[in-house]
Residue, then its C-alpha position, 0 to 999 in steps of 0.5 A: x613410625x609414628x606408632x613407634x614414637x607414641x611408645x618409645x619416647x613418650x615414656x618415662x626413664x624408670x629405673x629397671x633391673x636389666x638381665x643379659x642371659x650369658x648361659x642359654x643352652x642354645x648357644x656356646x657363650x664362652x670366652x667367645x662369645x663374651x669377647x667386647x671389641x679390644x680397640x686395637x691400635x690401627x696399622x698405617x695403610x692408606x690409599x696411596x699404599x693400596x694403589x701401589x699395591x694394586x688391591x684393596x681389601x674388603x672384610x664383609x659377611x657371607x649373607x644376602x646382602x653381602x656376599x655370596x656365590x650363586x652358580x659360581x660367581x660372587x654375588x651381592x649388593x656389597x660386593x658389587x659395589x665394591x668391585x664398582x669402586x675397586x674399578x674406580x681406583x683401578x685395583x684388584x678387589x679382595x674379600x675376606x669372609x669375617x668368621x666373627x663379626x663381633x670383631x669386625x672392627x678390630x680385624x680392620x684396624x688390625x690391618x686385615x683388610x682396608x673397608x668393612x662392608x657387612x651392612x654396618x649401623x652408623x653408632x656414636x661407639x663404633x664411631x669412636x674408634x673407625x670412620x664411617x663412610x657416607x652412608x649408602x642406605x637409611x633402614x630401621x631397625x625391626x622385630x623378626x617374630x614368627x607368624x601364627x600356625x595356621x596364619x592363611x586362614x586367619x583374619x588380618x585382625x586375628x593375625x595381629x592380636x598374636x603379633x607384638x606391636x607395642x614394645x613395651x610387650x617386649x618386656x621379659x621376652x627373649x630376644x637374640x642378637x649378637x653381643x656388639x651388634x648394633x641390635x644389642x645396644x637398641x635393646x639395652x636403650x629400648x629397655x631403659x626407655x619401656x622401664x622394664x626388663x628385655x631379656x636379651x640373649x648373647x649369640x656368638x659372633x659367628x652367628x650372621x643375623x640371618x641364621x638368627x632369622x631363619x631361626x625364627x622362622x624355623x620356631x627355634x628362638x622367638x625373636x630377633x632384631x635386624x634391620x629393615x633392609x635385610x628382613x624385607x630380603x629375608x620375608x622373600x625365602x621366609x615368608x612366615x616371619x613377621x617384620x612390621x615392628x619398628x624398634x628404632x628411628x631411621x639409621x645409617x648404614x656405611x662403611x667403615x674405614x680406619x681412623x688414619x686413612x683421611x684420603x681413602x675415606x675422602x676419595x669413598x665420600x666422594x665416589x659414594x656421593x655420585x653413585x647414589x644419584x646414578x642409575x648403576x646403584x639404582x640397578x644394584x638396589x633394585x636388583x637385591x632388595x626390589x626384585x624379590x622373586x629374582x633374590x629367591x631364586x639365587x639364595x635358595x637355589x642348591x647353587x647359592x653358599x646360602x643354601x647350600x655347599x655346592x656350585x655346579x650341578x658338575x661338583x661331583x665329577x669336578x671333585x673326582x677328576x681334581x683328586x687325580x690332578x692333587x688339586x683344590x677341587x673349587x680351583x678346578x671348579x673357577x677354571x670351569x666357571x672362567x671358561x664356560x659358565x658351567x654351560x656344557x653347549x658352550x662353543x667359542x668362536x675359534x671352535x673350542x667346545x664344552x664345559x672346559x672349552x676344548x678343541x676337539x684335535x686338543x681332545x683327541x689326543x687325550x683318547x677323547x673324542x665325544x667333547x659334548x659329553x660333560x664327562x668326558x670334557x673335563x676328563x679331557x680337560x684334565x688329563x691336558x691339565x696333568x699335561x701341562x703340570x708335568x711339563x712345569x714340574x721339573x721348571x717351576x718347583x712351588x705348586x702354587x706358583x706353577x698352578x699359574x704357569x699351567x692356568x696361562x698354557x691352557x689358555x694361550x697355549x704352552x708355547x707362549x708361556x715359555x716365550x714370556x718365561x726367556x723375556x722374563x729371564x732377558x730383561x732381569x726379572x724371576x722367570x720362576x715367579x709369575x706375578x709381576x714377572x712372567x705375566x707382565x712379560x706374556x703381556x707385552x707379547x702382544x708389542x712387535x718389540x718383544x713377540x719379535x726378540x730372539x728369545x720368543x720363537x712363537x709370535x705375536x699373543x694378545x697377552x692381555x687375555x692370558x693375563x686375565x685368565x690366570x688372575x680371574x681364575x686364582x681370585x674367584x677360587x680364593x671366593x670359593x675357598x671363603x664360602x664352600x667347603 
């Protein structure tokens, strides 16, 4: 750091002609891309309305460090802390996947979400129109630039002399970053402070920095600008980039709340205050930005959204068998996860086997009887699905409504469903609306007065299980739906 501050602030403020470049082939810079945050008027949501809802929404970026799927569950050092702190609050946790991160900001105060967490710089403009959390982490801002060809046979002083370690040799270079990233207002302010000219290249804000690095990586831009946390996760799968030059001091890195939401931002501080000094957050640091050869497996692994459009090495049967049923197949594919971790040997303690944790009799009567087989498991599997869906047709008319009703039976059984359905009815509620309807009754199933009423003819369930089931099911799928296509 000391090297930086030799040649950042020891020059001298020059006057200097600064170019942006609107117009690089590379890119599509139109209205898009030249969007500036519109500053629009927050909505009224604080924390009060989010327990009462009983969700909180995160708006956050597909990347390493965020958000990802690996083997089919969500992943990330943003996304476990999240979930961490929706738990606290005692919510159900929401992500949305920015499609531009230029308008992060705006989406929030929009209303589209309740946090932004995509490993946001604390500045003084963004500052101006949010609140930022207690900051989680301290990085730097660092140069991406490829290393020489043939750099493992070089010394390491023939290596440096290709390498910029001095930025004031960033003069008439390009360099490419998005437009309100926090990257491009370090390079407007380095220019000043070096008196000359960076040529910085505006990238649309659909570009994560991370596609900018493997860009990099790949010879296709020279460089980029990131911070330090995130180059030291992506010199892991990218090992010929070079990420040793500083360009900034130390920075903050936080969340970011709207501006009317005191008591969010209050309960945040003083949630994220304990964490810090905890082993949890400890674990979670280590095992994103510490444990390099475990974050390689996941990212480039074929069943990363990092690397690739799959989950399962099953996607192709799962795919196959949802087209018969008219579903999504990623919702096929979250049952799949939710019931066996895509283990095909999977055996639960009541004798339910394979990827879609059948009992055999269950199987048996679909004209299946090798469940062991992945195949004839999710045949199996989806012709009970078919099953179900054509006892619930005729009752429950919307589909994704009715996806639930079938989610519940497959898992505590159909009888139990209809149970909780002629409570719903009894006590005044919507016996065709599952949420906050027949869900909370198939709870109460597991409570003498209820499994005991006239109208449930089939006993005692641990409701709270089904009630799981289904909500773990349809949020996982709709993570699905953010990353996979």
């Amino acid at each position: 750091m000391s090297y930086l501050l030799k040649y950042i602030s020891g020059w001298p403020l020059l006057l200097f002609f600064f170019l942006t470049n609107c117009n690089h082939p590379l890119f599509d810079t139109s209205s898009e891309a030249k969007q500036t945050v519109c500053h629009s008027k927050p909505i009224q949501r604080d924390l009060t309305d989010i327990i009462d809802a009983g969700k909180i929404v995160a708006i956050t970026d597909n990347s390493s460090t965020s958000f990802f799927i690996y083997k089919g569950e969500p992943m990330g050092y943003e996304y476990e802390l999240l979930k961490l702190f929706a738990d606290h609050l005692g919510v159900e946790l929401e992500i949305k996947i920015s499609s531009d991160l230029n308008e992060i900001l705006d989406q929030l105060n929009r209303g589209e979400g309740d946090i932004v967490a995509a490993n946001m710089t604390v500045t003084k403009d963004r500052a101006s129109y949010v609140n930022f959390t207690e900051h989680h982490l301290l990085t730097k801002q660092v140069l991406i630039q490829k290393l020489p060809a043939g750099a493992n046979t070089m010394s390491a002083s023939e290596i440096e002399s290709h390498l910029i370690r001095n930025p004031i040799e960033l003069i008439d270079k390009e360099i490419y970053v998005r437009k309100n990233s926090s990257f491009y207002k370090r390079l407007v302010n380095l220019s000043d402070e070096i008196g000359g000219n960076i040529n910085i290249i505006e990238t649309p804000g659909d570009y994560e920095t991370e596609q900018l690095i493997k860009m990099v990586a790949n010879g296709k831009i020279p460089f980029t600008i990131t911070d330090e946390n995130v180059a030291m996760n992506n010199k892991t799968y990218y090992p010929n980039i070079d990420i040793k030059t500083a360009i900034s001091f130390p920075q903050k890195i936080a969340w970011a709340v709207r501006q009317n939401s005191p008591n969010l931002l209050y309960t945040l501080n003083s949630w994220i205050k304990a964490m810090r000094g905890n082993s949890e957050y400890a674990y979670i640091y280590q095992k994103y930005f510490r444990s390099q050869k475990d974050q390689l497996e996941r990212v480039v692994s074929n069943y990363s959204s990092l690397s690739g459009n799959t989950i399962s090495q099953y996607d192709i049967m799962i795919q196959n068998r949802s087209k018969l049923l008219n579903w999504d197949w990623r919702l096929l594919a979250a049952q799949i996860q939710q019931e066996s971790r895509f283990k095909k040997d999977a055996v639960s303690w009541a004798g339910a086997q394979g990827l879609m944790q059948l009992m055999p009799n269950t199987a048996k009567q679909f004209g299946i009887h090798n469940i062991k087989n992945p195949h004839d498991n999710i045949k199996a599997g989806t012709l009970f699905i078919a099953w179900l869906d054509n006892y619930w047709c005729n009752k429950i008319e919307l589909k994704d409504e009715r996806i639930k009703f079938i989610l519940a039976s497959y898992n505590a059984g159909l009888g139990h469903v209809i149970d909780a359905r002629n409570l719903t009815k009894k006590y005044g509620k919507d016996p065709n609306k599952w949420d906050n309807n027949v869900e909370d009754f198939l709870r109460l199933k597991s409570k003498e007065k209820y499994y005991n009423d006239e109208v449930a003819k089939y006993g005692y369930c641990r409701g709270e299980e089904p009630y799981n089931y289904v909500r773990q099911i349809i949020n996982r799928y709709e993570y699905y739906k953010t990353v996979i296509s």
